[in-house]
C-alpha positions as CSV (number, residue, x, y, z in Angstrom):
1,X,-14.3,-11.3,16.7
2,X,-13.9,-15.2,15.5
3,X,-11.1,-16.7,16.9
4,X,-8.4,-18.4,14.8
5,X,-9.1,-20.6,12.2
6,X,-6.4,-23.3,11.2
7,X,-8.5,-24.4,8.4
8,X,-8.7,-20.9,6.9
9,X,-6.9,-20.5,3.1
10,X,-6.5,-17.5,0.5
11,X,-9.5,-16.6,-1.3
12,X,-9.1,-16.4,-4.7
13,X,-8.2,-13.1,-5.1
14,X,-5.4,-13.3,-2.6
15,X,-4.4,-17.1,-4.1
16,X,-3.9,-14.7,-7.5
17,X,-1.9,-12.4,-6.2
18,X,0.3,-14.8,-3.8
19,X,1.3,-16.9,-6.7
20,X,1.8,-13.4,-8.9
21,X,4.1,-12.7,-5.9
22,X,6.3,-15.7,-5.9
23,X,6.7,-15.5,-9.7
24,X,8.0,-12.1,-9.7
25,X,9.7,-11.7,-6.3
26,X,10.2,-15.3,-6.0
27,X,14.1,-15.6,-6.8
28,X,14.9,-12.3,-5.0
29,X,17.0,-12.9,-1.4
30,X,15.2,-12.3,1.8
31,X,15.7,-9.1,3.0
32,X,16.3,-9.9,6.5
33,X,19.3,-11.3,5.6
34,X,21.0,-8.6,3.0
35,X,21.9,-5.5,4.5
36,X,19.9,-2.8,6.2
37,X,19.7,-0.5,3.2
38,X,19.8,-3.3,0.5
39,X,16.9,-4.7,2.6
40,X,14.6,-1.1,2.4
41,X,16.1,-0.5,-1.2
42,X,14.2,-4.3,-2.2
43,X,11.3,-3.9,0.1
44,X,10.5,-0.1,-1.6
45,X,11.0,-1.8,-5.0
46,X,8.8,-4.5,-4.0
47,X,5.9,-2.0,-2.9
48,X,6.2,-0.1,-5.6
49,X,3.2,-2.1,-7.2
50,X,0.9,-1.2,-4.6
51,X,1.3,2.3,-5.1
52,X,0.2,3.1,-8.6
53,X,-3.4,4.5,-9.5
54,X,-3.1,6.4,-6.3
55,X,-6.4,8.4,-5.3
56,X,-6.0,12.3,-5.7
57,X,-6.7,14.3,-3.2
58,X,-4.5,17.5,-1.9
59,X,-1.4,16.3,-0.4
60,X,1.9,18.4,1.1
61,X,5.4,17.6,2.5
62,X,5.9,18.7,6.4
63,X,8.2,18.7,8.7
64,X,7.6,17.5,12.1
65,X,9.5,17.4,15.6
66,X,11.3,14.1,16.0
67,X,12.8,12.6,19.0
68,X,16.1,14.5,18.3
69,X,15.6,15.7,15.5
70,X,13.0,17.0,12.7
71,X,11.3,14.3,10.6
72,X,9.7,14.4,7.3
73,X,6.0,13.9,7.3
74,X,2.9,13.3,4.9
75,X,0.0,15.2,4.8
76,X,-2.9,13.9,2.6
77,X,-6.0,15.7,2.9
78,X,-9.3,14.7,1.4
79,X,-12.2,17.4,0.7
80,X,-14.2,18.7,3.4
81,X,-11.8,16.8,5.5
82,X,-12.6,17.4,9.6
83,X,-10.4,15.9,11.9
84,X,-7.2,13.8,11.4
85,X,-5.1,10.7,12.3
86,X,-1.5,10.6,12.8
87,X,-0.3,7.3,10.3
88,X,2.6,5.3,11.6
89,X,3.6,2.8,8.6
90,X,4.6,-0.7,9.2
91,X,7.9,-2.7,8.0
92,X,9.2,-4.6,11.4
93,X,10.5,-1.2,12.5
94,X,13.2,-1.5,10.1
95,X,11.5,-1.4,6.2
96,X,9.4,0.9,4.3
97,X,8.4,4.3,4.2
98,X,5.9,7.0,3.3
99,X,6.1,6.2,-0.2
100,X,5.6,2.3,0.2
101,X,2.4,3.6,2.4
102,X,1.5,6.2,0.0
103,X,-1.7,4.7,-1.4
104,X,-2.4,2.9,2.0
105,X,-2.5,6.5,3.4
106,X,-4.9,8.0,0.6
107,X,-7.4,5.3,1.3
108,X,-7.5,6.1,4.9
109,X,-8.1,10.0,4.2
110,X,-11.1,8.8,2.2
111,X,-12.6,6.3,4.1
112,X,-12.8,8.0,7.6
113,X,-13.1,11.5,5.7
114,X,-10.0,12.8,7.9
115,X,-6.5,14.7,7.1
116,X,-3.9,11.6,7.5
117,X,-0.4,12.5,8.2
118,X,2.4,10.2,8.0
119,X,5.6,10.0,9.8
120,X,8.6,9.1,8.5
121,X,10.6,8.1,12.2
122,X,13.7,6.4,12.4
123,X,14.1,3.2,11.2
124,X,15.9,-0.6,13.1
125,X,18.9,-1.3,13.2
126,X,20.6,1.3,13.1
127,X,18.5,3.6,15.5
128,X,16.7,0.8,17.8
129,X,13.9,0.8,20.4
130,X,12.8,3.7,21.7
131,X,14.3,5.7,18.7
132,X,11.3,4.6,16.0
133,X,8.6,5.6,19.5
134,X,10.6,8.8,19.8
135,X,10.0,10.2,16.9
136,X,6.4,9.1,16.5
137,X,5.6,10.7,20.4
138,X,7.0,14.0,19.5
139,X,5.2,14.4,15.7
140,X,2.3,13.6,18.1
141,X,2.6,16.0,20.5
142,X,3.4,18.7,17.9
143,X,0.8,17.6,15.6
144,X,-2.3,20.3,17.1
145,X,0.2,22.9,16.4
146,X,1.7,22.3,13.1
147,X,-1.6,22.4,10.9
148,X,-3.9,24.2,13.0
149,X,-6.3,21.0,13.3
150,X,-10.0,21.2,14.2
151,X,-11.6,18.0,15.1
152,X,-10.9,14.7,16.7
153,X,-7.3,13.5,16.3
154,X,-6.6,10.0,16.2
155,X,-4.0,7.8,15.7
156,X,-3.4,4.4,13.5
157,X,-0.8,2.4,12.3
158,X,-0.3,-1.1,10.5
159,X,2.0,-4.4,12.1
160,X,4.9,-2.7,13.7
161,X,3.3,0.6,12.9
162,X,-0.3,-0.4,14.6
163,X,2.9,-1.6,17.7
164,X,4.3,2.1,17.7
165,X,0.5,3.3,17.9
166,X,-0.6,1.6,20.6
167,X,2.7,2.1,23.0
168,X,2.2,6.3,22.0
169,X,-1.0,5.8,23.5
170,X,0.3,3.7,26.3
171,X,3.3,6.4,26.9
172,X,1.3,9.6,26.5
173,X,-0.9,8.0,29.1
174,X,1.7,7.3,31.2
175,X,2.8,10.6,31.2
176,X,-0.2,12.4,31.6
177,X,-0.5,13.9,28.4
178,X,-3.2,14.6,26.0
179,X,-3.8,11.1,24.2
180,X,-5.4,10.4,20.9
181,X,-9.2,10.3,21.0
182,X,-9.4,7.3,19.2
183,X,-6.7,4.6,17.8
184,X,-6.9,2.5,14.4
185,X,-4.7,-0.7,14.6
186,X,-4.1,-3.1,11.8
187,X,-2.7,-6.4,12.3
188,X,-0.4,-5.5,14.7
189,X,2.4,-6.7,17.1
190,X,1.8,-6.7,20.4
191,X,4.0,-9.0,22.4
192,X,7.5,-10.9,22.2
193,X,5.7,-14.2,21.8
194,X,6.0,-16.4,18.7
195,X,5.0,-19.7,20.0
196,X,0.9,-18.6,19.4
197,X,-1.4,-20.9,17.6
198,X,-1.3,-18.4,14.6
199,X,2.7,-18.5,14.6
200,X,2.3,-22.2,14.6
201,X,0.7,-22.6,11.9
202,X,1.1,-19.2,9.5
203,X,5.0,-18.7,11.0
204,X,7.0,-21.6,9.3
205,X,6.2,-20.0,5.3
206,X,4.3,-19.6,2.7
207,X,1.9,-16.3,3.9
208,X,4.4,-13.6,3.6
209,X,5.5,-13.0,7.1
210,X,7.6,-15.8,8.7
211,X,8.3,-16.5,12.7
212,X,11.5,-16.2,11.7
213,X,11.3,-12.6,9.8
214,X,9.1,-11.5,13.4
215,X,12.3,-12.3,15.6
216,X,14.8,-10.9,13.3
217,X,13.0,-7.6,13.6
218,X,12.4,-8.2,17.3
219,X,16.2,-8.6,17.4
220,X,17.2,-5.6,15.3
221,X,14.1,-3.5,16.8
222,X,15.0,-4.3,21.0
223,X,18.2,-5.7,20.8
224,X,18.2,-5.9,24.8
225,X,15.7,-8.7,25.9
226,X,15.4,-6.6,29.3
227,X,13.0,-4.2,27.2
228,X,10.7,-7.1,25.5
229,X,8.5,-7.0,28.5
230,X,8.1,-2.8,28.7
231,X,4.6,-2.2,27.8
232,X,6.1,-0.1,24.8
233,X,7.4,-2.8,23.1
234,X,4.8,-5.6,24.5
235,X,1.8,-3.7,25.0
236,X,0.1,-6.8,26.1
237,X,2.1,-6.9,29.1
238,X,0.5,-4.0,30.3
239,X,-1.5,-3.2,33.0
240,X,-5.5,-4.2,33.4
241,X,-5.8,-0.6,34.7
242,X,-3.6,0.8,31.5
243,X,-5.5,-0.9,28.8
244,X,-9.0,-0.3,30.4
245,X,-8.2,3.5,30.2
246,X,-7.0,3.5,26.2
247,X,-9.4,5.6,24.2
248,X,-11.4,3.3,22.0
249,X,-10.0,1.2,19.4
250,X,-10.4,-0.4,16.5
251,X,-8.3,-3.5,15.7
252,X,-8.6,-6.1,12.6
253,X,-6.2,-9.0,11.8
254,X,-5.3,-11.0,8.9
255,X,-6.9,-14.9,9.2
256,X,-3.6,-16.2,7.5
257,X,-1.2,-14.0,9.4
258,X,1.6,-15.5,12.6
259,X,0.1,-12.3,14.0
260,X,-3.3,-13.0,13.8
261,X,-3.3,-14.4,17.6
262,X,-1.8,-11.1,19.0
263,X,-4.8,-9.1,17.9
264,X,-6.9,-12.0,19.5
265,X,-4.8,-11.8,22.8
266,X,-5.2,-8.2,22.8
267,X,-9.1,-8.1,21.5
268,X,-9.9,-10.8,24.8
269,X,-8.0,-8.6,27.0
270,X,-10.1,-5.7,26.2
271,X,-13.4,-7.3,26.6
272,X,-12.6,-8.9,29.9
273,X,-11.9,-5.5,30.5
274,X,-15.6,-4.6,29.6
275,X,-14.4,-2.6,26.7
276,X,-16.9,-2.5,23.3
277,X,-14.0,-2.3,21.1
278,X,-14.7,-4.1,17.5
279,X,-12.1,-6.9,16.3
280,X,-12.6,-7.5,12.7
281,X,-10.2,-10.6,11.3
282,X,-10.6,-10.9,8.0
283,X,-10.5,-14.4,6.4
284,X,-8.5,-15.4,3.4
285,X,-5.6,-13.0,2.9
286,X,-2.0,-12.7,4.5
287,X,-0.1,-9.9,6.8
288,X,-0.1,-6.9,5.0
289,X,-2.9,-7.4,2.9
290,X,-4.2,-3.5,3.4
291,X,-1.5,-2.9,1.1
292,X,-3.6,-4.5,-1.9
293,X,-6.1,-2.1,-2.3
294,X,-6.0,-1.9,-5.7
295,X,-6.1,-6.0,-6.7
296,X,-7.7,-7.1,-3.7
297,X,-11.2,-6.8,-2.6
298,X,-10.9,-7.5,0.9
299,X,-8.6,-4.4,1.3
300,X,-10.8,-2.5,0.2
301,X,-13.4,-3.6,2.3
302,X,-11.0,-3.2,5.7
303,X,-10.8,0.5,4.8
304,X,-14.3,0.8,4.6
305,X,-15.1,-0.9,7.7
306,X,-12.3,1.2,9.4
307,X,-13.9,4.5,8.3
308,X,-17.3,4.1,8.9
309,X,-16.2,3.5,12.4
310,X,-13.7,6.0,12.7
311,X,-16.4,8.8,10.9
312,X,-18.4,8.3,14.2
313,X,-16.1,10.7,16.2
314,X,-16.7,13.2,14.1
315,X,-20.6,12.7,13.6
316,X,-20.6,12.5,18.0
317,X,-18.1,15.9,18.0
């Protein structure tokens, strides 16, 4: 992995749609500050234009366990599918949905040649930290079960979803449960710290994602600063000795995202560990930019490199 680049600037592709972006969403409020439900209600609208075009493949509506109580699920199922990853989408724990994930999900199922189910767990404010990790532990734990599965089972998840991924793994290991045999993590959150060389420079505006967006969702997601150093909400304050016994990983990061430097943090802790785990960060585009797959090149190249590493476990099975 490259470290962070302060000179790095959108490609062309991503300079396209960035400026398509502020002409169409450009007078709209940000969502952060308009109510919880007028926030999702914009932010589905808004990825509504990622989600057209989708790839077919067979796809079904499940319920699974929940922390308290049964949550809808995802499944999307490619042919000759073996195996399957449980999808936790992103939205600072407090936007978005299976439907703004939709195609996101569908090129995951194709890439890595797995069943991908997603989660729909409860949502920030209103149900905060450990509510959204709740829900996401127990569709987990009840995945084997609910479809039969044959196959390694993963688990992956983008920004505050790759967050919720990586603390499952962290809390199933705590507990002595089964863990996932492999984890996907894309451009994720994984400490309370905004003051990185990434949030320095990509945090003040103009890439999408602000500093200030990160700790409004820190604030809604762990209201109580007592829980911002749990390895569930910080993975990075974990252990040496919790880290170095994760299943392997694979993380990427956005070169223009304030989150770029907690994949770094997270990518030098693992090596020093003596862990082989690949850290892709891919230059030129913003947070989020996975969601693109259908204007943007580079997405389309993060899935691919995703799969081919994720087909392995089924190729060494």
């Amino acid at each position: 992995m490259t470290g962070f680049d302060p000179d790095d600037a959108p490609n062309p592709e991503m300079a396209a749609i960035m400026a398509r972006l502020a002409a169409e969403d450009g007078h709209l409020p940000d969502p952060m500050t308009l109510p919880a439900a007028e926030g999702r209600a914009q932010a589905e609208a808004g990825n509504a234009r990622w989600n057209r075009d989708l790839p077919p493949m067979e796809t079904a509506e499940l319920t699974l366990p929940g922390g308290i109580a049964p949550r809808p699920a995802r499944l999307f199922r490619p042919p000759s599918a073996r195996g399957a990853i449980l999808y936790i989408h992103g939205g600072g724990w407090a936007f978005c949905s299976l439907d703004t994930h939709d195609r996101a999900m569908r090129c995951l199922a194709e890439a890595t040649g797995m069943a991908v189910i997603g989660i729909d767990y409860r949502l920030a404010p209103e149900h905060p930290y450990p509510a959204g990790l709740d829900d996401a532990v127990a569709a987990w734990r009840a995945l084997p079960e609910v479809l039969g599965l044959s196959g390694p089972v993963g688990v992956s998840g983008d920004s505050a979803g790759a967050n919720l991924a990586l603390a499952l793994m962290l809390r199933e290991q705590d507990a002595g449960r089964r863990s996932p045999e492999f984890g996907l993590l894309f451009y994720g959150v994984y400490a309370v710290d905004h003051d990185t060389e990434s949030h320095r420079r990509f945090g003040p505006g103009g890439y999408g994602l602000t500093t200030a967006k990160m700790i409004r969702y820190r604030d809604w997601y762990a209201p109580d600063p007592a829980t911002w150093g749990e390895p569930t909400v910080s993975p990075l304050a974990a252990s040496d000795a919790a880290l170095a016994a994760l299943p392997p990983l694979y993380l990427n990061a956005a070169g223009l995202d304030p989150l770029l430097g907690d994949t770094l943090a997270l990518g030098a802790r693992l090596r020093a560990l003596g862990r082989a785990d690949p850290a892709r960060v891919h230059r030129g585009v913003i947070h989020g930019f996975m969601q693109m797959t259908g204007a943007l090149a580079e997405a389309r190249t993060a899935f691919a490199e995703a799969g081919a590493w994720a087909r392995r476990f089924n190729e060494n099975a």
